[in-house]
C-alpha positions in Angstrom: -9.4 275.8 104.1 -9.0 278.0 107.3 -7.2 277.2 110.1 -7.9 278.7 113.5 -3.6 279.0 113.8 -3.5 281.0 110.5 -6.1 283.6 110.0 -7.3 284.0 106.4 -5.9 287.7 104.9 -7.5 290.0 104.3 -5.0 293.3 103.9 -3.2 294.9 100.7 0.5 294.1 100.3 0.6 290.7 100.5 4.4 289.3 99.4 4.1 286.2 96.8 7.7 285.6 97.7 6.7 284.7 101.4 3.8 282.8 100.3 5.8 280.5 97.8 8.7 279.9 100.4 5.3 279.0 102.7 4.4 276.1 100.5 7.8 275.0 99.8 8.2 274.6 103.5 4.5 272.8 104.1 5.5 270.4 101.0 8.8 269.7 102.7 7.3 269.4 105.8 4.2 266.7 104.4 6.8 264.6 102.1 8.8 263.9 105.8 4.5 262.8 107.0 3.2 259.2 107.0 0.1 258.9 105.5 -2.5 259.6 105.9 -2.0 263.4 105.7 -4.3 265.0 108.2 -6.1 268.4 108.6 -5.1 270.9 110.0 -2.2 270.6 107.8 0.9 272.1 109.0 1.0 275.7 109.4 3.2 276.6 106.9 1.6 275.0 104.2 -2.4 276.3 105.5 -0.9 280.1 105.7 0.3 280.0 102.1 -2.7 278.0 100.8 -4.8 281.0 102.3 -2.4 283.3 101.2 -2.9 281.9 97.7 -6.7 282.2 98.0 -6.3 285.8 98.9 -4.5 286.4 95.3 -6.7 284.4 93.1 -9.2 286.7 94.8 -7.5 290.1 94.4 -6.7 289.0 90.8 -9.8 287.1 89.7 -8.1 283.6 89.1 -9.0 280.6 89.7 -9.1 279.1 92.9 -7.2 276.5 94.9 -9.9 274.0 95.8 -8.2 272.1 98.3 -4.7 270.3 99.7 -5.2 267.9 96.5 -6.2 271.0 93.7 -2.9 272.4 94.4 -0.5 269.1 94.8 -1.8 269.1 90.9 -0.1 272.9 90.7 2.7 271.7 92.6 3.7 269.4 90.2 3.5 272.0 87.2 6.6 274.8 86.9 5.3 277.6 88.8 5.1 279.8 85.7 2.8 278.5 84.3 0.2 278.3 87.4 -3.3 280.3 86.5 -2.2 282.7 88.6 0.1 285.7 88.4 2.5 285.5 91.0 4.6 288.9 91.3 8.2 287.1 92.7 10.4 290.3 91.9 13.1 289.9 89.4 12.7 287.9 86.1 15.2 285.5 87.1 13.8 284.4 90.7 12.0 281.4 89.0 12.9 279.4 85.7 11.0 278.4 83.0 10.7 274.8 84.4 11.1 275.0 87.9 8.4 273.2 90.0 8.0 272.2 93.7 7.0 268.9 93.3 8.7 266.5 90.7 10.4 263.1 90.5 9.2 260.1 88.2 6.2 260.0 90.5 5.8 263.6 90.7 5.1 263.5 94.4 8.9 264.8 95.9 10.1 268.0 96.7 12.4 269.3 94.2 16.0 270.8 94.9 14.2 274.6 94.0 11.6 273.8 97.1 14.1 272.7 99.1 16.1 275.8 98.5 13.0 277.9 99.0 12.7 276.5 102.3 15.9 278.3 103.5 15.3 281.6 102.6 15.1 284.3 105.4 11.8 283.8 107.5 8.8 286.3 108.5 9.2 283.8 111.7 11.5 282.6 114.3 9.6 279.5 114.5 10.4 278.8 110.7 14.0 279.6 110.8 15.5 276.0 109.2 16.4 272.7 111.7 19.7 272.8 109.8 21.1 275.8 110.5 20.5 275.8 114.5 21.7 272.2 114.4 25.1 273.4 112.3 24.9 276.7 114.5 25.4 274.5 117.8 27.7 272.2 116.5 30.1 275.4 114.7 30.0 276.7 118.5 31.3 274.2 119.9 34.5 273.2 117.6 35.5 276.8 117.6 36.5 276.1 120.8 40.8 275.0 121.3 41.1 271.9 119.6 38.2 271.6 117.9 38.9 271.3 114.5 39.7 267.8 114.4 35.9 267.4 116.1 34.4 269.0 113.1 36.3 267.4 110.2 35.5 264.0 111.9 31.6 265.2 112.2 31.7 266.5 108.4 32.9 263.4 106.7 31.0 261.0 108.9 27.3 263.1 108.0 28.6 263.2 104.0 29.7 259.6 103.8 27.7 257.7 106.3 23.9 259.2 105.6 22.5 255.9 106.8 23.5 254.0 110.7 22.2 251.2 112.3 21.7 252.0 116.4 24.9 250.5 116.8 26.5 252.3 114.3 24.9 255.3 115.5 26.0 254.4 119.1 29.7 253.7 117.7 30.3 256.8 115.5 29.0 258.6 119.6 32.1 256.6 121.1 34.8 257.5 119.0 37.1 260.1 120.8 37.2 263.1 117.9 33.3 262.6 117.7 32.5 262.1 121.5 32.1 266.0 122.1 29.1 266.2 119.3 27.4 262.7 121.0 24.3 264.6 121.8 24.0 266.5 118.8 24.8 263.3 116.5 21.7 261.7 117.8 20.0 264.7 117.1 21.0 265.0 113.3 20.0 261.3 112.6 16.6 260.3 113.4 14.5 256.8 112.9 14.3 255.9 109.3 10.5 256.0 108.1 9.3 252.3 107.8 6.8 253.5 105.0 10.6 253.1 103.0 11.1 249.3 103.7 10.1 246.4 101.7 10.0 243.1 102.9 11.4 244.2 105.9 14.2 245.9 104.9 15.6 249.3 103.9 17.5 250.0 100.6 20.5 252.4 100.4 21.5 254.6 96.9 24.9 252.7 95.5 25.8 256.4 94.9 24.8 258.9 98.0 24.2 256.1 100.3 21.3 257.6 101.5 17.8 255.5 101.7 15.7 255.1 98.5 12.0 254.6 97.8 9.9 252.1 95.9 8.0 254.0 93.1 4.5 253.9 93.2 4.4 254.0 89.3 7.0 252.2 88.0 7.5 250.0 91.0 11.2 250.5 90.6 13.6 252.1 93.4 13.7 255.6 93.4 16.6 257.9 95.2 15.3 261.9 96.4 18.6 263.1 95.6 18.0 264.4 92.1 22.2 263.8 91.3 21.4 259.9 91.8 17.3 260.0 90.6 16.3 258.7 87.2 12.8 257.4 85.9 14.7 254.3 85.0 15.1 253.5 88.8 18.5 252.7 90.5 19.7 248.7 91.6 20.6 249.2 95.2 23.4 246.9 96.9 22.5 247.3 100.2 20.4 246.4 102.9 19.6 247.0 106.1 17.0 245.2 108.1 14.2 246.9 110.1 15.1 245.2 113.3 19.0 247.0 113.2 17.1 250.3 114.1 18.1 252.1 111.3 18.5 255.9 111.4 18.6 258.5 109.0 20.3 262.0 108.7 17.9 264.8 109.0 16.2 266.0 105.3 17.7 269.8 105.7 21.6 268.1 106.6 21.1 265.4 103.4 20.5 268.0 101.1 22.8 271.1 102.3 25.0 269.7 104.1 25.6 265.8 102.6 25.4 266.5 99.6 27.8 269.2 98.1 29.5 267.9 101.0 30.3 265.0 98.7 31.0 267.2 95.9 33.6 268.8 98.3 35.5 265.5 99.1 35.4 264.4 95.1 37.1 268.1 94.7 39.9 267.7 97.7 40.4 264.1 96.2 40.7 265.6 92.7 43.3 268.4 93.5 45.3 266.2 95.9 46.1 263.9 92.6 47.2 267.0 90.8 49.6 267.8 93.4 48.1 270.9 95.7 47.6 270.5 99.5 43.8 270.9 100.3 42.5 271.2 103.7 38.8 270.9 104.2 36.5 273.1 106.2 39.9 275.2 107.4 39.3 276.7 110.5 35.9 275.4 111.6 34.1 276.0 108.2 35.3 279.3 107.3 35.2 277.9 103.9 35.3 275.1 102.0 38.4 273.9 100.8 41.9 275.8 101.4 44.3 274.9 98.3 48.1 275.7 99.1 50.2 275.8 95.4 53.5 273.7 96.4 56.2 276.0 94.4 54.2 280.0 95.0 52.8 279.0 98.4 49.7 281.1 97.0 46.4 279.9 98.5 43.1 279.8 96.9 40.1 279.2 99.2 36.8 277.9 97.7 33.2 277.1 98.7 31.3 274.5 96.8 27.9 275.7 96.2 25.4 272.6 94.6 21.7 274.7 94.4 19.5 274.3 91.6 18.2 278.2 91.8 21.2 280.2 90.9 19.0 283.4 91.9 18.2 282.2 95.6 22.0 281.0 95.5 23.1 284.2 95.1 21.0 286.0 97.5 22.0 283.6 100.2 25.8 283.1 99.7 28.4 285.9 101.8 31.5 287.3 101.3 34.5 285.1 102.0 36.0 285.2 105.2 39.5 286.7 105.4 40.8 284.0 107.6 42.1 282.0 106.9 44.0 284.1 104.9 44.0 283.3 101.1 45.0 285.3 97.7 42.2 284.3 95.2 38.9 283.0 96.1 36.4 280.8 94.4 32.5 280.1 94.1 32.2 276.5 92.2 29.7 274.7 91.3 28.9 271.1 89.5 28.7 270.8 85.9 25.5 269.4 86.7 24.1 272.6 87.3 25.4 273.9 83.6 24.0 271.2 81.9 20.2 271.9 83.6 20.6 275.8 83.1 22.7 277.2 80.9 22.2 280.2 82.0 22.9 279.9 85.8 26.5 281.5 85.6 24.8 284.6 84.1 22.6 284.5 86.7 24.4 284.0 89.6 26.7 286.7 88.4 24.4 289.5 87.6 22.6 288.6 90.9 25.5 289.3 92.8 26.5 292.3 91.2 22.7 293.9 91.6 23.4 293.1 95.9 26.8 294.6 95.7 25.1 297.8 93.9 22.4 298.0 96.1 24.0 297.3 99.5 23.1 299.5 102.4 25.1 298.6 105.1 28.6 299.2 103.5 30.9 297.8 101.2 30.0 294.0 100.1 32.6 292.0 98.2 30.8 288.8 96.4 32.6 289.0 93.3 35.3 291.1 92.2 38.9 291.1 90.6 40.0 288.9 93.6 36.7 286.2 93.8 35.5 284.4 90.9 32.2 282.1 90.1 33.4 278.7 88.1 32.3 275.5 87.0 34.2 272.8 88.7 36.1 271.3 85.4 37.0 275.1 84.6 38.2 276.2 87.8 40.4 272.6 87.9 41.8 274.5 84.8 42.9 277.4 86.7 44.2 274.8 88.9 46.2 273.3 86.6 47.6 277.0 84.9 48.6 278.0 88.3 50.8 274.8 89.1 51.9 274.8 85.2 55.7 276.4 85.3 55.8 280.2 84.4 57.1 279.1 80.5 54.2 276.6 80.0 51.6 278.8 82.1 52.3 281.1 79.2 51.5 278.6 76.3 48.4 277.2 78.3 47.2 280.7 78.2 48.0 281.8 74.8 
């Protein structure tokens, strides 16, 4: 199992945190790998295998024999390894979550995926996503710029999928022309381990490319929103030959998709009567909502993560401009029907970071910022635009 690159440990103090967000990133890294899957593996994953080894040591456990001995963990919820992981705070993990799932088993689920965005021992590991967004952010804050970015948003949330010359058109267009380079960086050649018969499928519902089971032999979407055992009935096709390209893994899943969960919210509000602007001011939040008859503003940020612990470490105060008068963290009802428990836990994990802050003041939640469910903060919605006489019976 050693690896020249990543020296076995040997010293006290090891953190189980790092080495779990280790092997979320070397399974992330291997499911976006051809077969076969060579050794070395990547370094990521061969650090936190070694890492492992050190605390089935230290503890007397059993050991991980091997890449394909803990694949087999992988696919169980990480509680219930034969190991003792210390991971901090009872809430960090939950009783089912797992790093590998999906009918087949074999796919990263949304918990790795999140795990692979927590902050890094290592520059080197610091996600593709966020240097990519970094870049892009940098340039549209420049005069005029906004327009850039909205067009840039929408076109990586509703077109996941481009032929070269779709690729090579969306480059052309004038309000997309200043993120050419970076467009060709955020989609790259779509795997042809994915096509059958010579052609790839796209996902009716994220439009993103799907995958032949290798159980069920049915066609199978990563997006766990779209995925079922039953298999989904794709539409579209794309032929090899049209040089089809893909959008990055990291932008699909933190960018794509509660990026669509954003545009079904805008749509949602604009047929209730409220102005909504997304991604005001180059992404200083989500959505800006503007009340017609108050002129009160509420700015939200959609937040889609299956780990409401890691959500809450990672999310930051809202920005104060543009200037709003309420604030809002929602989230999918998906993510209440899977835990019912994740408000709780979000909230309590925010409160523990505001008590323990060191650096000053931090605001997550308070009188002013609130943690909803999308269908109950549409609710509020609807109060708020409700005249003052029937705001009062809808309250009562």
């Amino acid at each position: 199992m050693a690896n020249a690159a990543a020296p076995l440990l040997t010293q006290e103090g090891v953190d189980d945190d790092t080495t779990l967000r280790l092997l979320a990133t070397g399974l992330v890294q291997l499911a976006d790998t051809l077969p076969p899957v060579r050794v070395p593996y990547s370094d990521p994953l061969q650090r936190g295998l070694n890492r492992l080894a050190w605390r089935s040591v230290r503890t007397n456990s059993p050991l991980v024999e091997g890449l394909a001995d803990f694949l087999v963990w992988a696919r169980r919820p990480i509680a219930s390894w034969p190991i003792s992981l210390n991971l901090g705070e009872r809430d960090a993990i939950g009783p089912d979550d797992a790093l590998l799932g999906g009918p087949d088993g074999d796919r990263p689920t949304d918990v790795c995926e999140e795990l692979t965005l927590k902050p890094s021992p290592d520059a080197e590991a610091e996600s593709v996503e966020k240097r990519l967004i970094l870049d892009v952010l940098n340039l549209c804050r420049r005069p005029g710029g906004e327009r850039t970015y909205t067009a840039y948003r929408r076109l990586l949330i509703t077109q996941p999928v481009l032929t070269e010359d779709g690729l090579f058109t969306a480059c052309e267009q004038p309000e997309l022309q200043l993120l050419a380079n970076h467009l060709r960086l955020d989609y790259q050649l779509a795997p042809l381990a994915l096509a059958v018969d010579g052609q790839f499928a796209l996902c009716p519902k994220c439009q993103n490319l799907v995958y032949r089971s290798s159980i069920q032999g049915v066609f199978l979407c990563d997006d766990s929103a779209c995925a079922g055992a039953q298999g989904i009935i794709p539409i579209t096709f794309l032929p090899v030959r049209a040089q089809v390209y893909w959008l990055r893994r990291e932008l699909r899943r933190f960018v794509a998709r509660p990026g669509r969960a954003e545009i079904a919210l805008e749509e949602r509000l604009q047929a209730l009567g409220v102005d909504v602007e997304l991604w005001p001011a180059v992404d200083a939040y989500d959505l800006r909502i503007t009340f017609p008859r108050t002129g009160e503003v509420w700015a939200v940020d959609v937040k889609d993560w299956a780990n409401a612990y890691y959500l809450a470490n990672a999310v930051t105060p809202f920005r104060r401009e543009p200037r709003w008068t309420r604030a809002f963290f929602v989230f999918p009802e998906a993510r209440r029907d899977r835990q019912d428990r994740y408000l709780t836990i979000f909230t309590r994990r925010c409160q523990q970071r505001m008590a323990r802050a060191a650096g000053g003041p931090l605001n997550l939640l308070d009188d002013r910022c609130q943690a909803l469910f999308v269908e109950d903060f549409v609710r509020q919605v609807e109060r708020q635009l409700a005249p003052p006489q029937g705001r009062r019976r809808a309250n009562a």
